[in-house]
SEDO-949591 format. One record per residue (C-alpha): residue number from 1; residue in three letters; x, y, z. Coordinates in nm, 2 decimals, padded with zeros to 4 digits, m for minus. Example, Ala and Ser with C-alpha at 12.3 -4.5 7.8 and 13.67 -1.06 7.14 Angstrom:
2
SITE   pos   code        x        y        z
SITE     1    ALA    01.23   m00.45    00.78
SITE     2    SER    01.37   m00.11    00.71
end
This chain:
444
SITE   pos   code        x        y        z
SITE     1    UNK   m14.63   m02.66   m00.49
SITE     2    UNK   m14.97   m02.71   m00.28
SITE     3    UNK   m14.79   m02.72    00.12
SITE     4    UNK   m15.03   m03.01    00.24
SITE     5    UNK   m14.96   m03.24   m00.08
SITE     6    UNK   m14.56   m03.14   m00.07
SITE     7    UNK   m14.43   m03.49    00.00
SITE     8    UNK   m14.65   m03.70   m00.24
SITE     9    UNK   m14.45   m03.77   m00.51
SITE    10    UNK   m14.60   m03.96   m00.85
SITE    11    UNK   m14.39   m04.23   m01.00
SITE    12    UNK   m14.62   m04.29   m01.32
SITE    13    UNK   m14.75   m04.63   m01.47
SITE    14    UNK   m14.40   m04.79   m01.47
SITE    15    UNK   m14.54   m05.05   m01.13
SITE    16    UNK   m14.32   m05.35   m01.04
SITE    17    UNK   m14.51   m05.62   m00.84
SITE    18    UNK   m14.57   m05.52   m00.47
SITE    19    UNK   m14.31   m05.62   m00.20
SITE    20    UNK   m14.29   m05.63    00.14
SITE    21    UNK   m14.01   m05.36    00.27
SITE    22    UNK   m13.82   m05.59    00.40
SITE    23    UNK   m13.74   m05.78    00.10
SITE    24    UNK   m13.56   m05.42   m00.04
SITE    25    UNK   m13.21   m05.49    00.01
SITE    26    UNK   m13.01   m05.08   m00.05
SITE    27    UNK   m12.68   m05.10   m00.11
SITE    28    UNK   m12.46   m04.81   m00.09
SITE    29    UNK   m12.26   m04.78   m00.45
SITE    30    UNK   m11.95   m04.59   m00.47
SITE    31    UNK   m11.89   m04.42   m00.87
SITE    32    UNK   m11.47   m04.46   m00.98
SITE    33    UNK   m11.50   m04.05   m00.98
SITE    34    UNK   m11.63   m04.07   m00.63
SITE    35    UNK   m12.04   m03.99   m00.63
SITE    36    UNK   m12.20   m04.20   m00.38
SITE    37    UNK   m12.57   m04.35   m00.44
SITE    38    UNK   m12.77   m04.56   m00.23
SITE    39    UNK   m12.93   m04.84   m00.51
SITE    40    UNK   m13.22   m05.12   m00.50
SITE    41    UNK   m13.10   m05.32   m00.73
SITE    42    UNK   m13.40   m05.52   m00.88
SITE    43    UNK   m13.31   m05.73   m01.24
SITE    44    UNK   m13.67   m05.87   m01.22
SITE    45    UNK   m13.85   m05.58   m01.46
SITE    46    UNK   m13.61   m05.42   m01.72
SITE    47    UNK   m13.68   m05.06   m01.58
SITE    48    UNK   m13.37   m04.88   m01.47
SITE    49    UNK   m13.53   m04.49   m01.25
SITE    50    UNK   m13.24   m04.26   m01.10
SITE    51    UNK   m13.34   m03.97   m00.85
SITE    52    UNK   m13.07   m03.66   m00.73
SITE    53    UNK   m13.11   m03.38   m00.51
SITE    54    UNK   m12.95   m03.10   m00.47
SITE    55    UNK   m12.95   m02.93   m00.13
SITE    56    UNK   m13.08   m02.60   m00.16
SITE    57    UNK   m13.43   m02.51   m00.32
SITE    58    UNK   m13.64   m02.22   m00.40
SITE    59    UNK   m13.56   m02.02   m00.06
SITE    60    UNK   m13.23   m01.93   m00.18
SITE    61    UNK   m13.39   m01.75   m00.46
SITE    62    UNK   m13.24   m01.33   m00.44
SITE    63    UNK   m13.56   m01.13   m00.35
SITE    64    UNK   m13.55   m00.97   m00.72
SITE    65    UNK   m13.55   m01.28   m00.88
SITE    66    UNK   m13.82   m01.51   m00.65
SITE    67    UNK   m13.94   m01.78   m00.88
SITE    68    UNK   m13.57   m01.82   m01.02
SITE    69    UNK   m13.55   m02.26   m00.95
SITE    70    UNK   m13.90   m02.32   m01.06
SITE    71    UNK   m13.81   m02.11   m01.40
SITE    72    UNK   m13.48   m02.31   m01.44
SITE    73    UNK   m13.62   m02.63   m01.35
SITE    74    UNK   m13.90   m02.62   m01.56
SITE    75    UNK   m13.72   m02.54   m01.85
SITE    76    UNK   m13.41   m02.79   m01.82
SITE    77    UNK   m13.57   m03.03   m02.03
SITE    78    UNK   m13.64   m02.78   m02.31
SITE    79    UNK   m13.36   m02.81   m02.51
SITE    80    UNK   m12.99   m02.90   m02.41
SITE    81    UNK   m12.68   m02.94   m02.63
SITE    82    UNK   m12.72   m02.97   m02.96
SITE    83    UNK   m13.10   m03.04   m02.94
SITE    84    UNK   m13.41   m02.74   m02.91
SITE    85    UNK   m13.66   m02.78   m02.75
SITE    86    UNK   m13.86   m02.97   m03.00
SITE    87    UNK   m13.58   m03.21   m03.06
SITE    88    UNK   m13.51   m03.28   m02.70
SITE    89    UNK   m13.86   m03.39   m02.64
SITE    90    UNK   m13.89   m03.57   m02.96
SITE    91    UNK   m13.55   m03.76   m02.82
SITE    92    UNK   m13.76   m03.84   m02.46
SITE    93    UNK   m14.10   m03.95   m02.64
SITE    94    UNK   m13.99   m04.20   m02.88
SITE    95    UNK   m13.77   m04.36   m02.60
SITE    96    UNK   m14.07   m04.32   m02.32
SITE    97    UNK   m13.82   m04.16   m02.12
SITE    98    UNK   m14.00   m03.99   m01.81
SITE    99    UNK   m13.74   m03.73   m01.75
SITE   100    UNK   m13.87   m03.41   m01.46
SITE   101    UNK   m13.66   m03.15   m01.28
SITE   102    UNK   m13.91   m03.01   m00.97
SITE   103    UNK   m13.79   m02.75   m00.67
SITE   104    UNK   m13.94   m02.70   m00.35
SITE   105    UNK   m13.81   m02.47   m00.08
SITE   106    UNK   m13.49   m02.68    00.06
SITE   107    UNK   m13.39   m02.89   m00.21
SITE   108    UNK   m13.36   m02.91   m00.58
SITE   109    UNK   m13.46   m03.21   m00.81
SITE   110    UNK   m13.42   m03.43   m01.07
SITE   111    UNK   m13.53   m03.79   m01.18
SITE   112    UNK   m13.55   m04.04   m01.47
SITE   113    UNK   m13.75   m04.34   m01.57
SITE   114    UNK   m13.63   m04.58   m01.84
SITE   115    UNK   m13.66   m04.90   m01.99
SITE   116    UNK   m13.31   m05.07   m02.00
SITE   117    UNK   m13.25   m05.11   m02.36
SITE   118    UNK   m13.28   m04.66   m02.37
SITE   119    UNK   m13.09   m04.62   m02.05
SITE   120    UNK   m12.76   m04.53   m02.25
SITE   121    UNK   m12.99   m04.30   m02.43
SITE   122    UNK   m13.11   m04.13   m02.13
SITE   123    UNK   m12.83   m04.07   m01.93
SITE   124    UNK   m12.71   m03.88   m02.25
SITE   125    UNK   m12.95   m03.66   m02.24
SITE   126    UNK   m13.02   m03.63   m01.84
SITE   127    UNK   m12.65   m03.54   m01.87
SITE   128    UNK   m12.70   m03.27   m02.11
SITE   129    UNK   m13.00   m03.11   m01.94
SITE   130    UNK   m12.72   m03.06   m01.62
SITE   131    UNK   m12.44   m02.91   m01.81
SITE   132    UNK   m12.57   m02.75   m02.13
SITE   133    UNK   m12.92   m02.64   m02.11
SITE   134    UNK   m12.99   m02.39   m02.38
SITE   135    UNK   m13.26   m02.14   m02.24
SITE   136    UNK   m13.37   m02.05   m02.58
SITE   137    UNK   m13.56   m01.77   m02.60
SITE   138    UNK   m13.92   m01.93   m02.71
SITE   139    UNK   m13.97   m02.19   m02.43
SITE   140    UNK   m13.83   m01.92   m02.19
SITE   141    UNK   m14.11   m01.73   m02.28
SITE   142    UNK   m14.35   m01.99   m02.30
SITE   143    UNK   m14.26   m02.13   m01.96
SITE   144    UNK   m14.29   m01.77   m01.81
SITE   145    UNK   m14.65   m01.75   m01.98
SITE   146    UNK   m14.72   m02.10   m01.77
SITE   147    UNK   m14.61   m01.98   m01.44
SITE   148    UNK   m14.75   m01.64   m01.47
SITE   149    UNK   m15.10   m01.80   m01.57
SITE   150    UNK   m15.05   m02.05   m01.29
SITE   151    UNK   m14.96   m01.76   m01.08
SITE   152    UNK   m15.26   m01.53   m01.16
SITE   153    UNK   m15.54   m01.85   m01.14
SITE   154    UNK   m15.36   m01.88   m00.77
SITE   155    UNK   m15.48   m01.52   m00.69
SITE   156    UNK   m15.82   m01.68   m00.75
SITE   157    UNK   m15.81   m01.98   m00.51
SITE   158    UNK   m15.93   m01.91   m00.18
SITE   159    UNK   m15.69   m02.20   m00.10
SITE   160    UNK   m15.39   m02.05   m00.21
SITE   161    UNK   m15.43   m01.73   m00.09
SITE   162    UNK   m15.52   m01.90    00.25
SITE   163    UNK   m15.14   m02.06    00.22
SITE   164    UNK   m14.97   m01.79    00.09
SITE   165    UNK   m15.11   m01.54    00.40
SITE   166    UNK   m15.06   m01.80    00.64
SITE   167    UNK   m14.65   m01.84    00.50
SITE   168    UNK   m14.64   m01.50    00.49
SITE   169    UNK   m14.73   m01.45    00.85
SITE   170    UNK   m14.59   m01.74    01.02
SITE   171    UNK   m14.26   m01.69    00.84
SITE   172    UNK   m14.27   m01.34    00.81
SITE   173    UNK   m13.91   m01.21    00.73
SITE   174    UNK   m13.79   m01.54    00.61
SITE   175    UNK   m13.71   m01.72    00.29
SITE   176    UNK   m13.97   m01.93    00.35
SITE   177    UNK   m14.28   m01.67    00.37
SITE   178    UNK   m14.22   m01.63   m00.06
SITE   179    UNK   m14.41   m01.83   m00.29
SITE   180    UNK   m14.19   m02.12   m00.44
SITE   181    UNK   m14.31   m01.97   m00.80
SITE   182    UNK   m14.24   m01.63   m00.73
SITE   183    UNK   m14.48   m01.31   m00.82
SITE   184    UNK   m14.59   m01.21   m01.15
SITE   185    UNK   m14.32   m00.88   m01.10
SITE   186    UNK   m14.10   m01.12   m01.04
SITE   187    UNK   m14.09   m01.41   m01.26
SITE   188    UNK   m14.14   m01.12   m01.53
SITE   189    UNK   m13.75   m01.00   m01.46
SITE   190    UNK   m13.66   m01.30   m01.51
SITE   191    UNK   m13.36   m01.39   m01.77
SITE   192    UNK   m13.19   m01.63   m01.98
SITE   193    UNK   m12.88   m01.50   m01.81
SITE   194    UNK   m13.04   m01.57   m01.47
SITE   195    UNK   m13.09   m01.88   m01.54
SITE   196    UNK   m12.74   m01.99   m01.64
SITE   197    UNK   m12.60   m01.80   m01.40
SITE   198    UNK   m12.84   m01.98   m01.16
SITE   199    UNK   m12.70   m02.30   m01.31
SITE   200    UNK   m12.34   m02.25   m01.27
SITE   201    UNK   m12.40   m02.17   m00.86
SITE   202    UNK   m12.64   m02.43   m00.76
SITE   203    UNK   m12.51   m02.72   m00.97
SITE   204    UNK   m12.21   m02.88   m00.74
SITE   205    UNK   m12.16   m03.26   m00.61
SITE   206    UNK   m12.10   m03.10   m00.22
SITE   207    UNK   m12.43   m03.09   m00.19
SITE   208    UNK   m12.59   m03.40   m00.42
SITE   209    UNK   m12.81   m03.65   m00.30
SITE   210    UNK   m12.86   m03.92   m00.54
SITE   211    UNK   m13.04   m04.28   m00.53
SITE   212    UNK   m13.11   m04.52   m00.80
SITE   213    UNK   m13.37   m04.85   m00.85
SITE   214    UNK   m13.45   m05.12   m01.12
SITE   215    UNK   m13.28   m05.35   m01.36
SITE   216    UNK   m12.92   m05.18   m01.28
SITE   217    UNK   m12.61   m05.32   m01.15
SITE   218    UNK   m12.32   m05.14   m00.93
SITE   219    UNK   m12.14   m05.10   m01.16
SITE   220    UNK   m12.27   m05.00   m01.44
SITE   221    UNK   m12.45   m04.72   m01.17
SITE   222    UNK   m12.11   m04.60   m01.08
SITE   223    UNK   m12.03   m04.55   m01.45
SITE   224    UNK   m12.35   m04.36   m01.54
SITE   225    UNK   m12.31   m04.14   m01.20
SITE   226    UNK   m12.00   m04.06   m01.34
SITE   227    UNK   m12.11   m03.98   m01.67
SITE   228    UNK   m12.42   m03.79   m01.50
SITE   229    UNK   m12.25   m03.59   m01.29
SITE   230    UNK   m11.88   m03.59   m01.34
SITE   231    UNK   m11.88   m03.26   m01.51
SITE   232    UNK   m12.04   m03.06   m01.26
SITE   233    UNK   m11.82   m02.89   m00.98
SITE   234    UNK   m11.71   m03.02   m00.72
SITE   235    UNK   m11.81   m02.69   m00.55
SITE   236    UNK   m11.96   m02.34   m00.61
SITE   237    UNK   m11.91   m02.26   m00.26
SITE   238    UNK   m12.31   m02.18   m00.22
SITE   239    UNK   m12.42   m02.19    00.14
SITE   240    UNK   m12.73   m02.32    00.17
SITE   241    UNK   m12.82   m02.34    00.54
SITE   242    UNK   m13.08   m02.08    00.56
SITE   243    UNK   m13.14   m01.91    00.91
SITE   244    UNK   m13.37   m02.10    01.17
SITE   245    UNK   m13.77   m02.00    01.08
SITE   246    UNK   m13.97   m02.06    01.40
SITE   247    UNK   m14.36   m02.00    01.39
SITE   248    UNK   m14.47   m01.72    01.62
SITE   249    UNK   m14.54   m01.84    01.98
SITE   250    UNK   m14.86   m01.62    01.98
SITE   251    UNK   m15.11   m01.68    01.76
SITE   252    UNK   m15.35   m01.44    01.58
SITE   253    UNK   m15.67   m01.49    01.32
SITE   254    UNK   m15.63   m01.29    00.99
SITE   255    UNK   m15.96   m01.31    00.79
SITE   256    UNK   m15.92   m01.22    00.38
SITE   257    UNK   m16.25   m01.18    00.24
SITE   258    UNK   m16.37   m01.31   m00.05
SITE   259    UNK   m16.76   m01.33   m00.18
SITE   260    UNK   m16.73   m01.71   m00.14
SITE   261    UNK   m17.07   m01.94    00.00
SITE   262    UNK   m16.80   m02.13    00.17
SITE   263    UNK   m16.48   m02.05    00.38
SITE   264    UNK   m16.14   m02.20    00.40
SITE   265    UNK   m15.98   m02.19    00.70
SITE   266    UNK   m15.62   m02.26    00.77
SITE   267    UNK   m15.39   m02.27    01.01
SITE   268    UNK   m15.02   m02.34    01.17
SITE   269    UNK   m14.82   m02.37    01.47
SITE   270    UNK   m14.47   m02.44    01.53
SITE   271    UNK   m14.45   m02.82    01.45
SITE   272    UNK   m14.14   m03.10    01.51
SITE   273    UNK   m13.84   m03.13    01.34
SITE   274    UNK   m13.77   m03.46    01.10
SITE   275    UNK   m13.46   m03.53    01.30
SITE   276    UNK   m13.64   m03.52    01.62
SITE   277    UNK   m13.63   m03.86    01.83
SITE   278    UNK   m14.01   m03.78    01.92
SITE   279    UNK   m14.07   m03.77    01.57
SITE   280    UNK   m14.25   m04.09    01.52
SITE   281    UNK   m14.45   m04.07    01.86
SITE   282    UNK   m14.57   m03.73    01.62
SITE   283    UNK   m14.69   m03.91    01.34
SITE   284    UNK   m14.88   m04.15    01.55
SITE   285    UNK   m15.03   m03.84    01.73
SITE   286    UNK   m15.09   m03.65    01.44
SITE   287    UNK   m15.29   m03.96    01.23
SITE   288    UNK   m15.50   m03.97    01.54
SITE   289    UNK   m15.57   m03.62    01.55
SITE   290    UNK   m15.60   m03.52    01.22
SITE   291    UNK   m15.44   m03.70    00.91
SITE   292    UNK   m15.66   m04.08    00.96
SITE   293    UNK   m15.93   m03.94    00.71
SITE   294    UNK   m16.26   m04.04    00.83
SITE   295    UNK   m16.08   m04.18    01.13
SITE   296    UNK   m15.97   m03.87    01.24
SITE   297    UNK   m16.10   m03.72    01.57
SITE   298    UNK   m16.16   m03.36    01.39
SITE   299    UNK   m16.33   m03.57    01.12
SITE   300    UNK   m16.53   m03.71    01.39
SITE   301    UNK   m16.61   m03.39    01.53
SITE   302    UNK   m16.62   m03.19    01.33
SITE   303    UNK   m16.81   m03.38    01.00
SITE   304    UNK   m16.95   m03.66    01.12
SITE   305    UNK   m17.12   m03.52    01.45
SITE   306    UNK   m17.18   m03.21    01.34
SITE   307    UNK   m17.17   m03.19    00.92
SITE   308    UNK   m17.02   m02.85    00.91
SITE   309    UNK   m16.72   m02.93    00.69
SITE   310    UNK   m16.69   m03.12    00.36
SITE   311    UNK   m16.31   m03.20    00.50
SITE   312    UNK   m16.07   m03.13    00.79
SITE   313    UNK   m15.74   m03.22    00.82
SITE   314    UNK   m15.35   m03.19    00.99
SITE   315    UNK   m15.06   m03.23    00.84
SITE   316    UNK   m14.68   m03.26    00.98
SITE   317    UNK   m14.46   m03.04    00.77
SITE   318    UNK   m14.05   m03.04    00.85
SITE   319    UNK   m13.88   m02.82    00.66
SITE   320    UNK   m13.51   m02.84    00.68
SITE   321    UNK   m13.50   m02.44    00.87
SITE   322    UNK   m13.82   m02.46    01.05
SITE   323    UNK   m14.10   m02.73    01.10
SITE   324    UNK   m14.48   m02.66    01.16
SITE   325    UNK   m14.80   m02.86    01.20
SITE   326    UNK   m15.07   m02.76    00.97
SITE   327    UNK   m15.43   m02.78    01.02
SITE   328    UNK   m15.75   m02.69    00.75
SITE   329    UNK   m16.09   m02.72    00.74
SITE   330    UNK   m16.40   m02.62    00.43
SITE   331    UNK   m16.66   m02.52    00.58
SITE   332    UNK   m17.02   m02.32    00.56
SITE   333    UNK   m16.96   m01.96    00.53
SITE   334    UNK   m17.20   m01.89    00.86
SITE   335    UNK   m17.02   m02.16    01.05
SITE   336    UNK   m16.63   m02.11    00.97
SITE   337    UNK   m16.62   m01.97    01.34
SITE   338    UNK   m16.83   m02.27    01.47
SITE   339    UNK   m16.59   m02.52    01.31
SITE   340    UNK   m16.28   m02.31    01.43
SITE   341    UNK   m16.42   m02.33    01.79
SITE   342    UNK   m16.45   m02.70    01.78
SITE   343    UNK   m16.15   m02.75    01.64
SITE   344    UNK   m15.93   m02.52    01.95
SITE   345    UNK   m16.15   m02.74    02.16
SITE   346    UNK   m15.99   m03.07    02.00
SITE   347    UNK   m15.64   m02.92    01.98
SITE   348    UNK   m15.67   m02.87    02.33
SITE   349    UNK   m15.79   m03.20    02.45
SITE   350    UNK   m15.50   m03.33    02.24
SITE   351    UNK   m15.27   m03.12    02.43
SITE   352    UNK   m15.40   m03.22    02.76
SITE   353    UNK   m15.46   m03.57    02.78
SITE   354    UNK   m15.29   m03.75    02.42
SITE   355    UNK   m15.44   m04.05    02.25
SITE   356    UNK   m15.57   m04.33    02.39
SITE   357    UNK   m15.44   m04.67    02.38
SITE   358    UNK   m15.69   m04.76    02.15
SITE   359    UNK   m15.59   m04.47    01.89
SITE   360    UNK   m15.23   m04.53    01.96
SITE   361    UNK   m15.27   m04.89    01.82
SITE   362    UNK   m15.52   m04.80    01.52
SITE   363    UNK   m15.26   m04.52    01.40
SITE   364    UNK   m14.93   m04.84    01.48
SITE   365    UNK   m15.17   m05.05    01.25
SITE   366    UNK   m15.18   m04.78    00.96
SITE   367    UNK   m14.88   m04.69    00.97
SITE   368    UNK   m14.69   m04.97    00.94
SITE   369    UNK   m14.94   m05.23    00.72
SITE   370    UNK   m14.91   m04.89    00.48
SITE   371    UNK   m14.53   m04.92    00.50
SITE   372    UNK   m14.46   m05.14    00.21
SITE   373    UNK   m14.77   m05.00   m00.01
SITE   374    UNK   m14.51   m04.72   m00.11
SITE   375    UNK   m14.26   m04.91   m00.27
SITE   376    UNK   m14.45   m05.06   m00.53
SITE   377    UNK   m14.29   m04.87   m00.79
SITE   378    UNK   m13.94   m04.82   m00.95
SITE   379    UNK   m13.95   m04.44   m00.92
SITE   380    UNK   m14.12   m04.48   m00.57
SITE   381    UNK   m13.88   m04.69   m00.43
SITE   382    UNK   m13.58   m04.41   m00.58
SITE   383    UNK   m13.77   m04.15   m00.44
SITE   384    UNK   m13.77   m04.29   m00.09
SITE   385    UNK   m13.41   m04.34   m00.08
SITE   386    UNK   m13.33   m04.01   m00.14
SITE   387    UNK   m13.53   m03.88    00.11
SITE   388    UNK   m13.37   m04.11    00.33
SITE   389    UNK   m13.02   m04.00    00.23
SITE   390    UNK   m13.19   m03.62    00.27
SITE   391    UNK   m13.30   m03.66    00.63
SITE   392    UNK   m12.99   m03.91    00.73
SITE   393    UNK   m13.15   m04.17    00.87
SITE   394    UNK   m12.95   m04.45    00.76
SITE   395    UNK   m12.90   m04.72    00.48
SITE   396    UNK   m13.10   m05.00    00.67
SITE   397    UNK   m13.36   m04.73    00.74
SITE   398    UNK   m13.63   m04.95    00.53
SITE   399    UNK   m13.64   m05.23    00.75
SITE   400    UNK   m13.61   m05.07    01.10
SITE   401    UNK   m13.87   m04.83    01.04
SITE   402    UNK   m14.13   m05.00    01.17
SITE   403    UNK   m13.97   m05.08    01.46
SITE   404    UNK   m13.94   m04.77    01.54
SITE   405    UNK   m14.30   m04.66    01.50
SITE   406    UNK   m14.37   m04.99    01.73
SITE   407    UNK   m14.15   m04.87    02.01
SITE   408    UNK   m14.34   m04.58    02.06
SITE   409    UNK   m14.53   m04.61    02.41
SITE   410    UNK   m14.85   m04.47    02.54
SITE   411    UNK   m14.62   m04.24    02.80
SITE   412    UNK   m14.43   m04.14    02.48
SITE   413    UNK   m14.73   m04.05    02.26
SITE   414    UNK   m14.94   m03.87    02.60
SITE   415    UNK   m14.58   m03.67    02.65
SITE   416    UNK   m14.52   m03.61    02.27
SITE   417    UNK   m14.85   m03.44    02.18
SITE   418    UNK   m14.84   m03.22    02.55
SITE   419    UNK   m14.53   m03.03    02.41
SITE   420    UNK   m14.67   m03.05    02.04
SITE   421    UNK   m15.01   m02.91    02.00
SITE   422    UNK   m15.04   m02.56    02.13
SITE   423    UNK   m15.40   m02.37    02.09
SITE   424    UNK   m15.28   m02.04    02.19
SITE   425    UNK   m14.99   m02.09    01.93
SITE   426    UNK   m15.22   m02.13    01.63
SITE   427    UNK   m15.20   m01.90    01.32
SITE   428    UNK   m15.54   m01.92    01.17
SITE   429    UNK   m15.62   m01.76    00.80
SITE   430    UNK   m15.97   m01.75    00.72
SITE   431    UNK   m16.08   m01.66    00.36
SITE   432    UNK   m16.46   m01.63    00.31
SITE   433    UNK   m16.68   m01.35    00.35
SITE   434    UNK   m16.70   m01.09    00.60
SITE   435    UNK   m16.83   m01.25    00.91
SITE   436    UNK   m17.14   m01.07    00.92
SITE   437    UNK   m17.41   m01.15    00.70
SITE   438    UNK   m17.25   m01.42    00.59
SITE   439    UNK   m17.53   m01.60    00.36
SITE   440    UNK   m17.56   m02.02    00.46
SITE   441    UNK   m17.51   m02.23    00.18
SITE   442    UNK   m17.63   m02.53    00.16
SITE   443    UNK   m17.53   m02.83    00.33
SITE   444    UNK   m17.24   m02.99    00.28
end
């Protein structure tokens, strides 16, 4: 999965009538075999979607076998039970049951979207996906064709390979430096006896996240949890806390050249950690700096003053072992060093003097008027109370949010982004051509 579009999640065309987030009320439901949920229960559209996770993603993958969770995940829903694969998707598409298993690097998942009158229908067959997927040889294969195509266009996107070299450096040695989909050596090992055995050790309710919204009562959540997971074990006895992964505190440039008229340039530093208190003085620094769009000040200085980059941006990316902040930038082959410069320049004056009080309230505005834009859908609104439950912030976390974001001062936001950004720090990957004799393209 791209790194800078990890957290956007897609909850289809199933859209309930926008709400403000304070008129969510979560309740926290409690399942007779003992699986807990957090649930927005909303009776007003007969649309029932259920999230899990399961703690522990793609970084656990052995070294033999990286790409093991995406193969398993992707194949879950290709026959379970009784049902191949042609039968188990016939059962989802005449119910228009949106059923998806995904895995990133810390956690694994799965989710459901249904119409009430098939709910019955698809926790039957959500069930079966968790306890009896088949991993028949033909969609094995075919999903092994999928990755390693996926795998060998990646190879070809100056993008990617920007990504992957700058994991690979700034996690070098850890879990998180391998691809989430693995190599094509790897995925190529890959078994049906993997994958069940990959089943039976990461499946366990220790570690289960789940959260539920839509036309669905308590109860009748409690039984379906129950039904859902009740068959899984209680525990594998999988640890899953993965060692910490801290970016270098020296920074270095790696160039991978590519005949390209354009270069991509990324880069990383050691970022803040979700459960961080600063954390929200962060974001507002951060959609200052460099994740506002056109608002940004790199966009500013970078595009709009200067036109050397079709887009420049930042990202804040906490994973569970390790969190970094991410910059990139597209820019004219003859003037990737240009845009870099500029860009050190800006980190730096972040560093040194923070936003003003005129950004700090733009980004406060944003931020919170965006707020109840995401929970416009049923899936959405599942979606963002698991990550709640993921990130323990708490079941009234919804409506204090903002609050939260509000409290932040100018001291807090000046102090926050001194400690944050960190020029020297900066990992930079630049894929282009060789830097001299670099041909100009033309203009963006």
């Amino acid at each position: 999965m791209n790194i800078l579009l990890r957290i956007c999640v897609s909850a289809g065309a199933l859209i309930l009538a926008a709400a403000p987030a304070f008129a969510i009320t979560v309740k926290e439901v409690k399942s007779p075999g003992g699986v807990t949920a957090y649930l927005a229960e909303d009776h007003t559209t007969p649309i029932i979607a259920i999230t899990f996770g399961l703690r522990g993603g793609s970084a656990l993958d052995p070294a033999g076998k990286l790409g093991l969770a995406e193969m398993v995940t992707s194949t879950l829903d290709e026959g379970a039970g009784d049902l191949d694969s042609f039968a188990f998707q016939s059962a989802l598409q005449d119910r228009a049951i949106k059923l998806r298993f995904t895995t990133d690097r810390d956690m694994i998942r799965g989710s459901f979207i249904t119409t009430t009158p098939n709910a019955a229908k698809a926790f039957e067959l959500m069930q079966l996906a968790l306890t009896k997927p088949r991993f028949d040889a033909e969609p094995v294969e075919r999903i092994r064709r999928q990755i390693q195509v996926v795998l060998a266009e990646r190879d070809e996107d100056p993008n990617q390979a920007a990504q992957k070299t700058l994991m690979e450096t700034v996690f070098a040695g850890h879990p998180y430096a391998h691809e989430e989909e693995g190599t094509q050596e790897t995925v190529a090992t890959i078994t049906a006896d993997d994958m069940r055995a990959w089943v039976k050790r990461t499946f366990a309710r220790d570690r289960l996240l789940v959260s539920a919204s839509g036309d669905i009562t308590p109860a009748d959540l409690g039984k379906a949890m129950d039904q859902l997971f009740g068959d899984i074990p209680k525990t594998t006895g999988l640890n899953v806390t993965l060692p910490p992964a801290t970016a270098p505190a020296k920074g270095k440039t790696i160039r991978v050249e590519k005949n390209l008229p354009q270069s991509v340039v990324v880069m990383a530093q050691k970022g803040i950690a979700r459960r961080d208190p600063d954390w929200y003085a962060a974001q507002l620094d951060d959609y200052t700096f460099g994740s506002a769009g056109m608002n940004s000040r790199l966009m500013l200085e970078v595009r709009e003053k200067r036109g050397l980059a079709y887009g420049v941006s930042t990202d804040l990316a906490p994973f569970d072992a390790g969190a970094l902040l991410f910059g990139s930038v597209g820019t004219r082959a003859d003037q990737a060093n240009t845009s870099l410069g500029i860009i050190r320049d800006e980190w730096k004056k972040m560093r040194d003097a923070g936003p003003t009080q005129q950004e700090l309230d733009d980004a406060k505005q944003y931020l919170t008027g965006a707020w109840p834009l995401r929970f416009t859908s049923t899936g959405s609104i599942a979606e963002i109370l698991l990550a709640i439950q993921k990130d323990n912030l708490g079941i009234d976390y919804i409506d204090k949010r903002n609050s939260m974001i509000n409290a932040v001062t100018l001291a807090d936001a000046k102090r926050v982004a001194k400690s944050l950004y960190d020029p020297d720090g900066l990992t930079v990957v630049i894929v282009g051509p060789a830097s001299k004799g670099a041909k100009a393209a033309a203009k963006p």
